[in-house]
C-alpha positions in Angstrom: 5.3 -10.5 -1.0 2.8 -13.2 -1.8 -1.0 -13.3 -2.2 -2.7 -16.6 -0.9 -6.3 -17.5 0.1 -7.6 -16.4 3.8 -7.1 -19.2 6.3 -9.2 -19.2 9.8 -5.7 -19.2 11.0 -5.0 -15.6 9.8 -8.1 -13.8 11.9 -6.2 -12.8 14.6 -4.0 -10.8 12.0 -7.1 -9.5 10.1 -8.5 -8.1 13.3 -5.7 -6.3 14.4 -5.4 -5.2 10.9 -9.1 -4.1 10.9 -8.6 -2.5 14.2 -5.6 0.2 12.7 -7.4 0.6 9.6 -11.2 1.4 10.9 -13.2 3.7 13.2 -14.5 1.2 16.1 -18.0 1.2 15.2 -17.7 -0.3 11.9 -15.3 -3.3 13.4 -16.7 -6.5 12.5 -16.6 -9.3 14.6 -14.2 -12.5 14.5 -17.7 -14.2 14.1 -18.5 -12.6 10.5 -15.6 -13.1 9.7 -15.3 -16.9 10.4 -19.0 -16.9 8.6 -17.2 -15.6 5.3 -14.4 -17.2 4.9 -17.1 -21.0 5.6 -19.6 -19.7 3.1 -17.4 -18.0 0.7 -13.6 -19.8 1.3 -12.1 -19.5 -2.5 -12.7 -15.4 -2.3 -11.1 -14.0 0.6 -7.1 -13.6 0.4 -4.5 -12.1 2.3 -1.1 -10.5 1.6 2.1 -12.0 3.3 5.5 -10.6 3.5 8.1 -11.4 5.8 6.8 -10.3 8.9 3.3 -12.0 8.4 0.1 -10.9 7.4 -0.3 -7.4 5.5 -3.0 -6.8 4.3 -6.6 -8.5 3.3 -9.8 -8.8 1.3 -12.7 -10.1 2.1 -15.0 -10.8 -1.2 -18.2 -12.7 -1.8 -20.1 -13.6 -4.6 -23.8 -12.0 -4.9 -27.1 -11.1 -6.5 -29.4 -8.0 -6.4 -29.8 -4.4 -5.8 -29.7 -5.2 -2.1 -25.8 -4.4 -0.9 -24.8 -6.8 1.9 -25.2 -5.5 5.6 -21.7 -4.2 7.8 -21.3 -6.9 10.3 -23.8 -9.2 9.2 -23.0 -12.8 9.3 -24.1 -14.6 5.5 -26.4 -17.1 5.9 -26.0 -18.1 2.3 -25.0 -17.5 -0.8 -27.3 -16.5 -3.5 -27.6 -20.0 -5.8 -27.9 -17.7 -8.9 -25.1 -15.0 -7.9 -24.3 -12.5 -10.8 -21.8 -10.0 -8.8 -18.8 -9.8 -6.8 -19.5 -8.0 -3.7 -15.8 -6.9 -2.5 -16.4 -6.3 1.2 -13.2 -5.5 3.3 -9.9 -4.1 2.0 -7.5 -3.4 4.5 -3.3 -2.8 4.9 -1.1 -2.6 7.3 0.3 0.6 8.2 3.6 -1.3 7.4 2.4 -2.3 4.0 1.3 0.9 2.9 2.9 2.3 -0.4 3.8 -0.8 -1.4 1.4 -1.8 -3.7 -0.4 -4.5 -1.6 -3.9 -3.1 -2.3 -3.6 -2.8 -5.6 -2.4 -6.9 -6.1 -5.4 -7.8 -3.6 -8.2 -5.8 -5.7 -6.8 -7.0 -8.8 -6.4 -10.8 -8.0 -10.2 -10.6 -7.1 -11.2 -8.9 -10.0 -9.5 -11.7 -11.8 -11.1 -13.8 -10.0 -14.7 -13.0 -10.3 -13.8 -12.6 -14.2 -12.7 -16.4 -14.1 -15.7 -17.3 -12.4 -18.4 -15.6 -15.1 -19.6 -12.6 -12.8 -21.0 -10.0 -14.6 -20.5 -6.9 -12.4 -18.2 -6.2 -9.0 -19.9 -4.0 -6.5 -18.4 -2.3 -2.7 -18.9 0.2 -0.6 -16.2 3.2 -0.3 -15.8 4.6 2.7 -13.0 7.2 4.2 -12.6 8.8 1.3 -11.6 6.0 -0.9 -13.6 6.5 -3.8 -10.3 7.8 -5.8 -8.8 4.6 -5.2 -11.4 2.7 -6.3 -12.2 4.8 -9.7 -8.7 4.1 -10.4 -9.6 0.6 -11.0 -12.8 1.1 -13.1 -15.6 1.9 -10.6 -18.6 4.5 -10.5 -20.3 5.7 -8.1 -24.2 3.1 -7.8 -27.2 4.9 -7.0 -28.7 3.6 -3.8 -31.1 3.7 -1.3 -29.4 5.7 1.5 -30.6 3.5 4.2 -28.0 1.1 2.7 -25.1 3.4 3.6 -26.3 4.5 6.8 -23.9 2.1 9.1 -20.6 3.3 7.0 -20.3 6.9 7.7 -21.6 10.4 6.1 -18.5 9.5 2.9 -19.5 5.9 2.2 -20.1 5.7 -1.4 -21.9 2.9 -3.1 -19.3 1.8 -6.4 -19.6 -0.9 -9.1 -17.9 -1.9 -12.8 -18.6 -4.2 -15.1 -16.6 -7.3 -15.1 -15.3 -8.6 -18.5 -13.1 -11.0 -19.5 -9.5 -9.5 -20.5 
């Protein structure tokens, strides 16, 4: 298995992916998709074995209390960006127990380490807040508001980013 950066070539894959892994109404569309990988294209990746795509990661850099929006397209990103929002986490059922989430979310925490940001932040949802204190993070206090589109379990989660 290999990790490499998200191509537009891999979408298809990453909505079929998306489309196993999540409830319909928090599917994103191709369209914020495409807008990620253009306005963010060193901090998406995807996991490749064999049979294709496994698994992906959508990250972004960012700024702010403010958590980015579920299928919102980014316009921008902040100029002055101090965090590394990680977005969209997703495996293959064939993929599963093998380790490829675990090489995606550490590769980006490498790489926002590389790239001098101070904190990552994400948004659990389905009950993966275990997995993601396994790998350092706490639960944030926010403003419910900014949960409301991801379901009564979403959980706001950061950790600080240092160098290793």
């Amino acid at each position: 298995m290999q990790l490499r950066l998200l191509q537009e070539s891999d979408l298809d894959a990453v909505m079929a992916i998306q489309a196993q892994c999540y409830p319909e109404a928090w599917l994103e569309s191709r369209a914020v998709f495409a807008r990620k990988l253009t306005v963010s294209p060193e901090s998406n990746w995807v996991a490749e074995d064999r049979e294709g795509v496994v698994g992906y990661l959508f990250t972004h850099p960012w700024r702010g209390a403010r958590l980015p929006e579920l299928d919102t397209a980014l316009q921008a990103l902040p100029h002055d960006a101090d965090q590394h929002f990680l977005h969209d986490l997703a495996v293959h059922p064939r993929g599963r127990g093998r380790g490829v989430a675990a090489r995606l979310v550490l590769h980006a925490l490498a790489w926002g380490v590389a790239r001098g940001l101070r904190e990552a932040r994400l948004i659990a949802v389905l009950g993966a807040d275990r997995f993601w204190h396994g790998f350092g993070f706490t639960p944030l206090a926010v403003a419910h508001d900014q949960l409301a589109g991801y379901g009564e379990q979403a959980r706001a989660m950061g950790r600080v980013l240092a160098p290793t």
